[in-house]
VOPAGU-2260 file (C-alpha; in pm, 1 decimal, decimal comma):
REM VOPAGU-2260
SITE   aa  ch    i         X         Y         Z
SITE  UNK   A    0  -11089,5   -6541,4    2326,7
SITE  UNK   A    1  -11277,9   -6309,9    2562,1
SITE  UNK   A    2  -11469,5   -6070,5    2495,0
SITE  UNK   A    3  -11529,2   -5907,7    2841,4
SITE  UNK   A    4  -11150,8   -5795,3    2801,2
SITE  UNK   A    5  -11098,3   -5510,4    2710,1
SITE  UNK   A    6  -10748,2   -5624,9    2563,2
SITE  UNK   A    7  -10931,6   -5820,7    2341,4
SITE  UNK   A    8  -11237,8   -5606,8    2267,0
SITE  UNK   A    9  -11090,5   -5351,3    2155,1
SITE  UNK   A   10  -10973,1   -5491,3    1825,1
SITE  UNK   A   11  -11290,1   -5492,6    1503,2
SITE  UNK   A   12  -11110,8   -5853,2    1417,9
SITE  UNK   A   13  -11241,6   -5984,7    1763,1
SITE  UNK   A   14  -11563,9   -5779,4    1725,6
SITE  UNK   A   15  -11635,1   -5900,1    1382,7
SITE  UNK   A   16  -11583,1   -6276,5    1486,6
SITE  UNK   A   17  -11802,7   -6253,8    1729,2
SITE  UNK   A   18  -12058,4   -6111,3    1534,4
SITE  UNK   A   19  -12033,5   -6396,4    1370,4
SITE  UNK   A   20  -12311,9   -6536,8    1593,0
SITE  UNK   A   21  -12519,5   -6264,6    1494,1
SITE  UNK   A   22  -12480,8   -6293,6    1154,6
SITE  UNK   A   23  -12605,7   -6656,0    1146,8
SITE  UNK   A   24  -12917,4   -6599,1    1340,9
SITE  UNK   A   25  -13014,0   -6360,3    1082,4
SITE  UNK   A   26  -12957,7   -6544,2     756,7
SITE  UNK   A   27  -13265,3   -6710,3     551,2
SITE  UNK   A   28  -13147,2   -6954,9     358,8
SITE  UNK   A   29  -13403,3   -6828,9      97,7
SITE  UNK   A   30  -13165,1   -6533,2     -25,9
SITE  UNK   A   31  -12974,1   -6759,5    -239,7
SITE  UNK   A   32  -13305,4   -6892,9    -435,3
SITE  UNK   A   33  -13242,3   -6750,8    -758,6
SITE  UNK   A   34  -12880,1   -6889,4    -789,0
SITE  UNK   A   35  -12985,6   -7208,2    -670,4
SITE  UNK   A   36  -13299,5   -7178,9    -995,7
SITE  UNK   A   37  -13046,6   -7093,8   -1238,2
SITE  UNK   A   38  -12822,7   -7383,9   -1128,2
SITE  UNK   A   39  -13127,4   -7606,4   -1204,1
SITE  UNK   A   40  -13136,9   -7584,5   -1512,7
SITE  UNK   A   41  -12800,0   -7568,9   -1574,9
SITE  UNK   A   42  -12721,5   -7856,2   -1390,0
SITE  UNK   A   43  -12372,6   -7686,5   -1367,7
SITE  UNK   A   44  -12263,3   -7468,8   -1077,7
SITE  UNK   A   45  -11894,9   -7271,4   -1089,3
SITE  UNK   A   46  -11761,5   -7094,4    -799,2
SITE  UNK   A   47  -11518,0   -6802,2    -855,8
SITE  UNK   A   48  -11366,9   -6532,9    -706,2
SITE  UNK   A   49  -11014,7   -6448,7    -491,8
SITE  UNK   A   50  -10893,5   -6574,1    -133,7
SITE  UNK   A   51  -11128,6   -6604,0     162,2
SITE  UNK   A   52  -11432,4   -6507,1     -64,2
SITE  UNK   A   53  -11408,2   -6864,0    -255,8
SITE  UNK   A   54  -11204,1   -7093,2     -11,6
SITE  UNK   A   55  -11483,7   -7180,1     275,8
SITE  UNK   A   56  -11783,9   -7090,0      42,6
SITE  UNK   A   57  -11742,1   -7271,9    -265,1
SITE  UNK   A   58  -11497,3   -7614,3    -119,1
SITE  UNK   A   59  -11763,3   -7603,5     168,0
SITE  UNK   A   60  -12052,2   -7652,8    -105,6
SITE  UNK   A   61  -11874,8   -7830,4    -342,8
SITE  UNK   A   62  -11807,3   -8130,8     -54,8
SITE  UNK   A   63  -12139,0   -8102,4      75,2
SITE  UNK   A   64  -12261,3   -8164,3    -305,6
SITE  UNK   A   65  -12041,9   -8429,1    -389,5
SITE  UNK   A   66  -12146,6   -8601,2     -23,6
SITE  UNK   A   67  -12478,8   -8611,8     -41,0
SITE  UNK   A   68  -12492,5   -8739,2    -481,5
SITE  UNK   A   69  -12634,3   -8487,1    -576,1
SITE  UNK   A   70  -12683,4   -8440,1   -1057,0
SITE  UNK   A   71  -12467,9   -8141,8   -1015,4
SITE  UNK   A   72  -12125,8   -8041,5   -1166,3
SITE  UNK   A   73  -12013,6   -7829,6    -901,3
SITE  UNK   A   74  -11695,4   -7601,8    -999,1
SITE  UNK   A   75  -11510,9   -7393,2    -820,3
SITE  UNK   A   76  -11153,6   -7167,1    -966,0
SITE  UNK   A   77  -10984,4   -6833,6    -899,8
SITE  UNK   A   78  -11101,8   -6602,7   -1158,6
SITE  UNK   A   79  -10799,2   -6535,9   -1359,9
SITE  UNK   A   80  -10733,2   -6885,0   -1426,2
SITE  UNK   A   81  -11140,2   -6924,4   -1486,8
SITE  UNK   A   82  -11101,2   -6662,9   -1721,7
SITE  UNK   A   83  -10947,4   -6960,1   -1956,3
SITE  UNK   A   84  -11260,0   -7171,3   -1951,9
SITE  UNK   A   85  -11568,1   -7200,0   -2144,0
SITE  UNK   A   86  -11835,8   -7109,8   -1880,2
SITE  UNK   A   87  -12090,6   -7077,3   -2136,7
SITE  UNK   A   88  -12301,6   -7369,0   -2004,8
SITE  UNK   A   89  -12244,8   -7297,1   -1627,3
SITE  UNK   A   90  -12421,1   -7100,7   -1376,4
SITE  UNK   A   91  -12189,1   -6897,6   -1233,8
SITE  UNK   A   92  -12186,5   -6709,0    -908,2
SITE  UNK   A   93  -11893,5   -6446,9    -848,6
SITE  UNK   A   94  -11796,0   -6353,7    -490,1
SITE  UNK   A   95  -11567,1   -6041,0    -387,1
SITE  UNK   A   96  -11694,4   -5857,1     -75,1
SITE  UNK   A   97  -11526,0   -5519,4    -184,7
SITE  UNK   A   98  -11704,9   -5574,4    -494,5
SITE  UNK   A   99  -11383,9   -5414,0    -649,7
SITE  UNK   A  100  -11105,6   -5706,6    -706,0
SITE  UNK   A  101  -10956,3   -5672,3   -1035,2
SITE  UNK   A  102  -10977,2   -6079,1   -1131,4
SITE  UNK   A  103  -11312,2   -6124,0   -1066,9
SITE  UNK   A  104  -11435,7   -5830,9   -1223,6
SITE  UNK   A  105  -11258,7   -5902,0   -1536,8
SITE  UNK   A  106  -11466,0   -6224,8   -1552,5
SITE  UNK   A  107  -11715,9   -6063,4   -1486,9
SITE  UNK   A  108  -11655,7   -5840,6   -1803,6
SITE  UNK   A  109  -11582,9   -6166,6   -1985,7
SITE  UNK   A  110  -11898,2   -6320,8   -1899,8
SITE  UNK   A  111  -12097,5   -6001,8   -1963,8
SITE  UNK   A  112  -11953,7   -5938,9   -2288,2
SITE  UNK   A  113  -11948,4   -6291,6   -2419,8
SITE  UNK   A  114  -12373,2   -6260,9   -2383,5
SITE  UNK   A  115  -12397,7   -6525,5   -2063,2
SITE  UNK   A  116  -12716,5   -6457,3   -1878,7
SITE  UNK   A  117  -12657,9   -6689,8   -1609,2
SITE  UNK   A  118  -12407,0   -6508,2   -1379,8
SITE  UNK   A  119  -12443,9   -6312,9   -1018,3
SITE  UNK   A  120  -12284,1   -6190,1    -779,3
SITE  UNK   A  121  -12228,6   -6190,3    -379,3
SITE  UNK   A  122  -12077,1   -5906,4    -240,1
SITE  UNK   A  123  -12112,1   -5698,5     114,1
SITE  UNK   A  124  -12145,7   -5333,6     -35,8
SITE  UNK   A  125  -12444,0   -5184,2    -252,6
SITE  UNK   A  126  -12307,5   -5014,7    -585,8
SITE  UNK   A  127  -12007,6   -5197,3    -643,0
SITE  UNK   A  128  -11872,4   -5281,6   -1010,3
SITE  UNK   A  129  -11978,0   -5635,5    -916,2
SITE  UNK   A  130  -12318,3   -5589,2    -890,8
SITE  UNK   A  131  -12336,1   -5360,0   -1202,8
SITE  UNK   A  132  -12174,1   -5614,7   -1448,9
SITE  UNK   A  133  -12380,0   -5925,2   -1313,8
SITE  UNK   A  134  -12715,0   -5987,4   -1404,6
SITE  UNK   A  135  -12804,4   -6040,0   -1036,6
SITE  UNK   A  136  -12631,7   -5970,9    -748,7
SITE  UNK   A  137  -12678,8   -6067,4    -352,9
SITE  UNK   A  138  -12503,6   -5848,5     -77,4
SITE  UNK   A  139  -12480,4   -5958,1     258,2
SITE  UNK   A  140  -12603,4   -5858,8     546,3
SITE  UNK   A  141  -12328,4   -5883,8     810,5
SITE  UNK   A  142  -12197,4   -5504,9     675,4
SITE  UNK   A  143  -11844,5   -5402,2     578,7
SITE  UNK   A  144  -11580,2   -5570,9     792,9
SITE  UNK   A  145  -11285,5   -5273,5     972,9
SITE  UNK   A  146  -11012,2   -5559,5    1008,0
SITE  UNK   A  147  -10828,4   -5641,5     695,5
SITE  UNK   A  148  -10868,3   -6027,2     807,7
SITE  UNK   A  149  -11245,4   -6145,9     696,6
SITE  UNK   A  150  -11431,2   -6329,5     892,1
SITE  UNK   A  151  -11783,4   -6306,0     974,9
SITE  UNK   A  152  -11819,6   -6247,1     594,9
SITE  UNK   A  153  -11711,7   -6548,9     506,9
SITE  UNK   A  154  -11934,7   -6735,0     723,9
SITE  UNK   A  155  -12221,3   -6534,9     566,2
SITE  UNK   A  156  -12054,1   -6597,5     231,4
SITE  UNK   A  157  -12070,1   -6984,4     299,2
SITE  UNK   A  158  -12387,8   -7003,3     386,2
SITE  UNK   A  159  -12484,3   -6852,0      72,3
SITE  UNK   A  160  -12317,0   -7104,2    -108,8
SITE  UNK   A  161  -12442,6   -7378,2      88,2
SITE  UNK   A  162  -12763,7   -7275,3      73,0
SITE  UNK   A  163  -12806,5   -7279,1    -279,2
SITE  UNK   A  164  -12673,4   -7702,8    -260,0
SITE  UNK   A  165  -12938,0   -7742,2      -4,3
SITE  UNK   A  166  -13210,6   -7606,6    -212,4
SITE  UNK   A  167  -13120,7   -7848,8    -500,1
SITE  UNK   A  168  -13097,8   -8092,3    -294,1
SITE  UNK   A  169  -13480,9   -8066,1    -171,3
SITE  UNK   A  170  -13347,4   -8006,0     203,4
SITE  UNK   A  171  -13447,9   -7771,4     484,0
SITE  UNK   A  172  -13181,1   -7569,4     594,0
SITE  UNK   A  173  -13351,1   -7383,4     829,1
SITE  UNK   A  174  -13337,0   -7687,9    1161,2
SITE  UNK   A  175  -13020,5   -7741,4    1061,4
SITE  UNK   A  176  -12913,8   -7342,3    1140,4
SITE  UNK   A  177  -13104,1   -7342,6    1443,8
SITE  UNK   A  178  -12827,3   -7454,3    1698,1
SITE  UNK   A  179  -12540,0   -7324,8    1533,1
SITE  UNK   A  180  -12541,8   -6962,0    1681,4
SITE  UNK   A  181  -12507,7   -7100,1    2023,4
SITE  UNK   A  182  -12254,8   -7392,5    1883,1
SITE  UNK   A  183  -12017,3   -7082,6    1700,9
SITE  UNK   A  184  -11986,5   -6918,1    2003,8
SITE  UNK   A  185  -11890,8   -7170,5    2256,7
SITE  UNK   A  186  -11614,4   -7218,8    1963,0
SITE  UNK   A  187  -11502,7   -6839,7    1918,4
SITE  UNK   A  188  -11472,5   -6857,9    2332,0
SITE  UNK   A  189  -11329,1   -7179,5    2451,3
SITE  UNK   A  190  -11028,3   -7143,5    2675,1
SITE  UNK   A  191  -10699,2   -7247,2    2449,7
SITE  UNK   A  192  -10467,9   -7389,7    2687,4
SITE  UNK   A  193  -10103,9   -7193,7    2703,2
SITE  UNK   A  194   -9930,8   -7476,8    2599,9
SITE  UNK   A  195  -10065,8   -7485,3    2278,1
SITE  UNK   A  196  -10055,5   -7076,8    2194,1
SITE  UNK   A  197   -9699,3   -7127,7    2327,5
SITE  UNK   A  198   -9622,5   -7462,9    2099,3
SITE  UNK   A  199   -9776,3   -7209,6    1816,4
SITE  UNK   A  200   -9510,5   -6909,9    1882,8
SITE  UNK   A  201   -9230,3   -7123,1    1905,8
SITE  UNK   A  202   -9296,5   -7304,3    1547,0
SITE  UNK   A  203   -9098,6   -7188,5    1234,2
SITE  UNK   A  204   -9449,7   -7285,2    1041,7
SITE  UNK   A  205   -9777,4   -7337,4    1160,1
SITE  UNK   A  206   -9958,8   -7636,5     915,0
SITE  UNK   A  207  -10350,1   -7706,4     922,7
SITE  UNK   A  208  -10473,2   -7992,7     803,8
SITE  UNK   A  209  -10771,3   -8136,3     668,0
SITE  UNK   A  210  -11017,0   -8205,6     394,9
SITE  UNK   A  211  -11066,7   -8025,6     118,2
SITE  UNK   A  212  -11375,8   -7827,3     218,1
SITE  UNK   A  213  -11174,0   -7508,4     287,7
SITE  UNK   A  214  -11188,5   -7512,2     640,9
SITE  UNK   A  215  -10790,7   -7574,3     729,9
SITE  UNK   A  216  -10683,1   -7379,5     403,5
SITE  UNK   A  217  -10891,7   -7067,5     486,4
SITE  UNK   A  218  -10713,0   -7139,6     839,2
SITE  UNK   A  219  -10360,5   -7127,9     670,7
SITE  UNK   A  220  -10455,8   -6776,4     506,7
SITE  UNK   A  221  -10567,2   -6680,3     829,6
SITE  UNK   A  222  -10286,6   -6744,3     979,8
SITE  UNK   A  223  -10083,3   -6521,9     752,1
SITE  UNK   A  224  -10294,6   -6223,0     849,7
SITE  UNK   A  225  -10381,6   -6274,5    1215,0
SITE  UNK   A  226  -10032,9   -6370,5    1364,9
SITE  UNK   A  227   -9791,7   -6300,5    1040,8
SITE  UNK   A  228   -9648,8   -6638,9    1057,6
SITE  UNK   A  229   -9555,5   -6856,1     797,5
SITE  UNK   A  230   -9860,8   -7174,1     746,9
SITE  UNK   A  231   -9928,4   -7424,6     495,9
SITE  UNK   A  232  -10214,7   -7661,3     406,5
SITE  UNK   A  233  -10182,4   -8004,8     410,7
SITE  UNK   A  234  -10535,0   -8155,2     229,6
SITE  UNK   A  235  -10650,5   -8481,6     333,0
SITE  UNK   A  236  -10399,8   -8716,7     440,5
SITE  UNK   A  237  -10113,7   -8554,2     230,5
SITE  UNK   A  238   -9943,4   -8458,3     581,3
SITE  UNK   A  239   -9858,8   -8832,4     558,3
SITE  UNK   A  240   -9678,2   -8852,7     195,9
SITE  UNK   A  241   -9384,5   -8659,9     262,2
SITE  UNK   A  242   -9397,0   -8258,4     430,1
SITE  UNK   A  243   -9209,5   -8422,4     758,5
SITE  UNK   A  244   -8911,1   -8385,7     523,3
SITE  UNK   A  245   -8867,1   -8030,1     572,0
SITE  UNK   A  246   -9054,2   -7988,1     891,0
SITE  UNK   A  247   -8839,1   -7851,9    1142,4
SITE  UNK   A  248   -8807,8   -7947,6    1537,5
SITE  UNK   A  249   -9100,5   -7744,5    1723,0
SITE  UNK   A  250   -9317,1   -7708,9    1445,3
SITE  UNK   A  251   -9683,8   -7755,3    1442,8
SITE  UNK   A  252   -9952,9   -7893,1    1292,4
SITE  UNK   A  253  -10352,8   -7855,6    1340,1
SITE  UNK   A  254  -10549,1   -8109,6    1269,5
SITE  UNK   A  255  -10929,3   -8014,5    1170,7
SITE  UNK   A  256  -11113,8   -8404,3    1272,5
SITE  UNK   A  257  -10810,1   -8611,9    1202,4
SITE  UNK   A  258  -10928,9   -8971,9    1012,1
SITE  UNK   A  259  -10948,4   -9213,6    1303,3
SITE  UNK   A  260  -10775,0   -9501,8    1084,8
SITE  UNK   A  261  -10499,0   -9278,8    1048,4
SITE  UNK   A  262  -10439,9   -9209,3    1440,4
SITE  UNK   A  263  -10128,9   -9391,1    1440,5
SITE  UNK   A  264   -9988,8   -9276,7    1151,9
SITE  UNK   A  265   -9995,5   -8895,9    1239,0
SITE  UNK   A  266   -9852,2   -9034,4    1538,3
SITE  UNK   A  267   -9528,8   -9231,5    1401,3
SITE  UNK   A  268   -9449,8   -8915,6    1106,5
SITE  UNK   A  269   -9519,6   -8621,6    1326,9
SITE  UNK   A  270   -9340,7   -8775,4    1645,1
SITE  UNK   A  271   -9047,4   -8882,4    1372,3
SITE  UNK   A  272   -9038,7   -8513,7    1291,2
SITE  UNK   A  273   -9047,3   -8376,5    1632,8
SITE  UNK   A  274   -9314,3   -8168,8    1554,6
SITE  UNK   A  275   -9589,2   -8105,6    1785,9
SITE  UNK   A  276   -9971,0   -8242,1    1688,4
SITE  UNK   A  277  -10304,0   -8090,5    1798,5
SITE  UNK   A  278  -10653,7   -8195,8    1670,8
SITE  UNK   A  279  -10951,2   -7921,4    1670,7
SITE  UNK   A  280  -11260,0   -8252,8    1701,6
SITE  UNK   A  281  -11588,0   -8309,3    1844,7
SITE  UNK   A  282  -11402,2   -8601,2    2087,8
SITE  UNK   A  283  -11099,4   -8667,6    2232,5
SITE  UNK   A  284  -10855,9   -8788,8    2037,1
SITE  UNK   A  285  -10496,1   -8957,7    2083,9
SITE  UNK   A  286  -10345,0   -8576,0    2035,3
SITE  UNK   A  287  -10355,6   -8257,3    2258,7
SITE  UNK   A  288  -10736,7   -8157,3    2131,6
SITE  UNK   A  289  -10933,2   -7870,1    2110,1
SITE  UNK   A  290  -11291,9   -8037,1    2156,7
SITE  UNK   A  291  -11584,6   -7820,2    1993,1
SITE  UNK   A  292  -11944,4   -7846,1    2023,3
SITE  UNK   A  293  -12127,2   -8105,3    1777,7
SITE  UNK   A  294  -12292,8   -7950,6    1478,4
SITE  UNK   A  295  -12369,4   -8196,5    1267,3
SITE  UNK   A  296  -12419,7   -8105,7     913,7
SITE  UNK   A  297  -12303,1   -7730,4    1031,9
SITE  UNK   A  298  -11999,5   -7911,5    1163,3
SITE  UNK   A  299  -11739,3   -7723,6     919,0
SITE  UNK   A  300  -11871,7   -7308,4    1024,8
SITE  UNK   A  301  -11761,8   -7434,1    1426,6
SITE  UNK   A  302  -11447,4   -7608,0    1328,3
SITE  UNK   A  303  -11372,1   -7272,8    1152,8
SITE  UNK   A  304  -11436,9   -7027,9    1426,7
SITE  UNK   A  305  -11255,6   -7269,2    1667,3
SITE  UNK   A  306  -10945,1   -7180,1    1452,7
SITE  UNK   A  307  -11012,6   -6808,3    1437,3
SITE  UNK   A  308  -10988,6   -6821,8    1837,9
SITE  UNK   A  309  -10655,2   -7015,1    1800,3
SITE  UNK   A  310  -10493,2   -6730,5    1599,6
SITE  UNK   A  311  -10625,5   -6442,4    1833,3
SITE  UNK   A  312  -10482,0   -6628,1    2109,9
SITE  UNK   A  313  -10148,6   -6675,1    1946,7
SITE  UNK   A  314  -10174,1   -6262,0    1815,3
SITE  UNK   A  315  -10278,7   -6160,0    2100,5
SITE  UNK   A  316   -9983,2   -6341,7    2302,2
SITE  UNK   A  317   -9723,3   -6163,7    2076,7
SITE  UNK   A  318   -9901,1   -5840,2    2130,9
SITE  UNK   A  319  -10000,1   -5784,4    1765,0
SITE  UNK   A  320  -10217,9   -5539,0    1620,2
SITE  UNK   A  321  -10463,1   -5772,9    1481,1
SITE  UNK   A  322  -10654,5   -5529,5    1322,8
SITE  UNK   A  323  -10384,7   -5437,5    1101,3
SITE  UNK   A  324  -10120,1   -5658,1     902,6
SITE  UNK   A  325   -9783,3   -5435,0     820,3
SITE  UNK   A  326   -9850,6   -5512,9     475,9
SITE  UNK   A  327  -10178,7   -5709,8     395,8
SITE  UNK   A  328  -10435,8   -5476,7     214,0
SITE  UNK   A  329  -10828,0   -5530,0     313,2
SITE  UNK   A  330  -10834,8   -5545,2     -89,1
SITE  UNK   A  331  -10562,8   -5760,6    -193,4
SITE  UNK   A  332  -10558,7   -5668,6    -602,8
SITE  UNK   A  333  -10800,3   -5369,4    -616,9
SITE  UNK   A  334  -10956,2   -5289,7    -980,1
């Protein structure tokens, strides 16, 4: 992806990944404090809220959580099916950047008419129906995103969430944020070879896959709205237990830091299912790979924005308007 083209700087989705970079520089960890209180006492943290506004931000947290041991039930559902549970003894943090999709908002309601005084909200405009029903709400500061496709929200949106686990945890976030600016852009501008955006065009269904932290499944939805293909998400090894079945010839599959163990085995099923293999890694690997700066415990925002500049490649090669899906709304299920 580069920016000093015109071809490519003249779309908001380009603009708004890149200011991406931006976005990161400016965040203080410190905004999510009062979720990350409440959660305290609760001891109970549940995520909600529709498509790229939960994926990254709540799996990302949720792993990072679960990784590092922390007393915490950490949660995380769409809001219509959440609208089943008994949240009663959860903190609960509600994400929607229009501050305006119909699911959450009804859980919202619920929550707010049931008496619970322990949920907020994290939207990206001032006024919203969100922020009225919670008791508390956070809006971010990257601004209202032009391009139906989000994307520097949700890295804003992430942090958020993250934030809050690192607080529990006792951790510094800050040192941790200082490199990754630099680290997200060398991502959003690598060079991606031809072959690949070419490999990409030519496949009936793009896969990602990957752990469960929301990185390769945000990548799937993005891949719907940035080069209106068909994708799927394979989590953790299940692109070993059976999708070469109905993988055709010339397909492809991403592969966000493949398990080393299972090198060989990628190898043997995808080369059974003539289906070409790329890995998006900090190293080399036995596959066509997209090697990305080191980021340590940041590792999952550059692994993201290293797919983003996959799928502008592959738009931009078919000569899409990637501002613009035919049918996508910026609001998927508006209240």
């Amino acid at each position: 992806m580069n920016t000093k083209e015109d071809n490519y700087a003249k779309f908001y989705l380009v603009q708004e990944m890149m200011g991406t970079v931006d976005t990161v520089r400016k965040f203080d960890p410190a905004c999510a404090s009062f979720v990350a209180k409440a959660a305290a006492r609760s001891g109970k943290l549940f995520f909600s809220g529709e498509g790229s506004s939960r994926i990254m931000p709540s799996k990302n947290a949720a792993r990072r959580s679960k990784t590092w041991g922390l007393d915490l039930n950490v949660q995380t559902e769409g809001s219509h099916q959440a609208l089943e549970y008994d949240l009663s003894k959860y903190t609960v943090l509600l994400a929607s950047n229009s501050g305006r999709t119909k699911e959450t908002l009804l859980l919202a309601g619920k929550l707010k008419e049931t008496g619970h005084k322990d949920f907020y909200g994290l939207t990206a405009n001032e006024g919203t129906p969100l922020e009225a029903a919670c008791v508390k709400s956070h809006i971010l500061q990257c601004g209202w995103e032009n391009a139906v496709a989000a994307t520097k929200s949700v890295v804003e949106q992430a942090l958020f969430c993250d934030s809050i686990i690192w607080e529990l945890a006792g951790k510094d976030m800050k040192p941790a944020l200082k490199a990754l600016p630099g680290q997200i852009e060398t991502a959003l501008t690598l060079p991606i070879p031809r072959q690949i955006v070419d490999w990409a065009r030519e496949a009936k269904t793009i896969y990602f896959a990957g752990m469960n932290d929301g990185v390769a499944e945000e990548l799937t939805l993005k891949t719907n709205e940035i080069t209106r293909r068909k994708s799927d998400f394979l989590e953790g090894t299940y692109a070993l237990h059976g999708p070469e079945e109905v993988m055709q010839d010339n397909d492809i599959v991403f592969v966000v830091n493949p398990i080393e163990s299972e090198y060989q085995k990628y190898k043997t099923v995808f080369e059974g299912a003539h289906v070409h293999v790329v890995a998006i890694d900090t190293k080399p690997t036995p596959f066509t790979t997209i090697v990305v700066p080191e980021a340590g415990l940041m590792q999952p925002y550059v692994y993201l924005c290293a797919g983003w500049n996959i799928l502008v490649e592959i738009g931009m090669a078919d000569n899409i308007n990637l501002d613009k899906p035919e049918r996508a709304r910026k609001i998927g299920n508006e209240m």
